[in-house]
C-alpha positions in Angstrom: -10.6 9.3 8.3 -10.9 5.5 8.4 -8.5 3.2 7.4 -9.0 0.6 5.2 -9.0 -3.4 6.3 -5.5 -3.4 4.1 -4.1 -0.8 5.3 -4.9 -1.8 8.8 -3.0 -5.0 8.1 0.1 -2.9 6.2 0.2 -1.0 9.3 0.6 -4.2 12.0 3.1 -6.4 9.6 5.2 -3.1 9.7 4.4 -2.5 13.9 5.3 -6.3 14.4 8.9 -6.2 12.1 9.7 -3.1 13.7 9.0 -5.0 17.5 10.4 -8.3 16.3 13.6 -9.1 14.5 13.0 -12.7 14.4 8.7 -12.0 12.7 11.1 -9.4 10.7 13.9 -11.9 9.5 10.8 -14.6 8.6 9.1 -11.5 6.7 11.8 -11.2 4.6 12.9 -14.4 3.8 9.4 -15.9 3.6 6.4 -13.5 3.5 3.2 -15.0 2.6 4.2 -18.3 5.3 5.0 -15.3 7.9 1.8 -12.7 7.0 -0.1 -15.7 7.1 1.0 -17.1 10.4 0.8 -13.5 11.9 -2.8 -13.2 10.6 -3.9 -17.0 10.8 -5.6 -16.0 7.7 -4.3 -17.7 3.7 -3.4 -15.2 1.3 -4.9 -15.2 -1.6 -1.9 -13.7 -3.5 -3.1 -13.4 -7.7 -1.9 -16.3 -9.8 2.0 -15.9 -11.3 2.5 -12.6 -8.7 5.0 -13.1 -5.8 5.5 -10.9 -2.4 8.9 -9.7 -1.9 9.8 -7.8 1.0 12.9 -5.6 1.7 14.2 -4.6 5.2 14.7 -0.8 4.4 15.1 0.1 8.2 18.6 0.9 7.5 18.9 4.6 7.7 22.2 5.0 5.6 20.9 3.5 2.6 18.8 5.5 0.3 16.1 3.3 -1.1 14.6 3.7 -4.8 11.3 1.3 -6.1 11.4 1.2 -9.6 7.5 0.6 -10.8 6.7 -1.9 -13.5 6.4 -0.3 -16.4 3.0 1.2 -16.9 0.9 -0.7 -19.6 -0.2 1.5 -22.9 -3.7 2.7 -22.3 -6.3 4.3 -24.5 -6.6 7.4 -25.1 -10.4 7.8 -23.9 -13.1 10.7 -23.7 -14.8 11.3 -20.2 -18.4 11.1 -20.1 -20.1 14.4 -18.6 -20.1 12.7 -15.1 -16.6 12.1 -15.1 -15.9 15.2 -16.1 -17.5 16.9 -13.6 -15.8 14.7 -11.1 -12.7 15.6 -12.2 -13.2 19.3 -12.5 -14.9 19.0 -9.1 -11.4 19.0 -7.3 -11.3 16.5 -3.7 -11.7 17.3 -0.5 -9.7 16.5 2.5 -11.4 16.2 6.1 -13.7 18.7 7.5 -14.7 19.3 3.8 -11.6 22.0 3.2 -9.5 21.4 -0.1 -6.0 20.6 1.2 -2.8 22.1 -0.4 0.1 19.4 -0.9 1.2 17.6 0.4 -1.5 16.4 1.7 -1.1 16.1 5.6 -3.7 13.3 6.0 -1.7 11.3 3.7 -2.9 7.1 4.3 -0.2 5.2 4.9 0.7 3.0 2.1 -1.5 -0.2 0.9 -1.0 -3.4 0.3 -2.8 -5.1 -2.9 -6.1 -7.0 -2.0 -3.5 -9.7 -0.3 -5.7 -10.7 2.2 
């Protein structure tokens, strides 16, 4: 399985904190100057949205996200196509249907930051 570009990046911010208490300090207090000074690369974070980042390494402390409340969708049909996707199940690596949880699980992404 190939990782995507973000996830590749997810995966070194994390590497570096973990090596690095000073990268990790910066991380926390200031993200977007320290990502971008990792990466040499601007952020193009969306208009009015901010990065925050929480040092969970401490292993006594059980951590909780709380999502944003999801926004009211509509309630739509699926098209034939869609359908048949759905009904069609997934299929994990070597083309077997995994049972859950799944073990090739990615590791976690990062919105289109970068």
């Amino acid at each position: 399985m190939e990782f995507t570009q973000e996830q590749k990046m997810y995966a070194e911010i994390v590497q570096k904190a973990w090596d690095d208490a000073t990268f990790k300090q910066e991380l926390v207090a200031n993200p977007v100057a320290a990502i971008e000074k990792l990466t040499g690369k601007k952020m193009n974070l969306p208009k009015g949205k901010t990065l925050v980042v929480r040092d969970q390494t401490d292993e006594s402390v059980v951590y909780i996200n709380i999502p944003a409340t999801p926004k009211k969708s509509v309630d739509v049909e699926l098209n034939e196509e869609q359908l048949e996707a759905v009904a069609g199940g997934i299929e994990g690596p070597g083309g077997c249907t995994p049972t859950f949880p799944f073990p090739w699980n990615p590791i976690p992404t990062l919105p289109e930051l970068i």
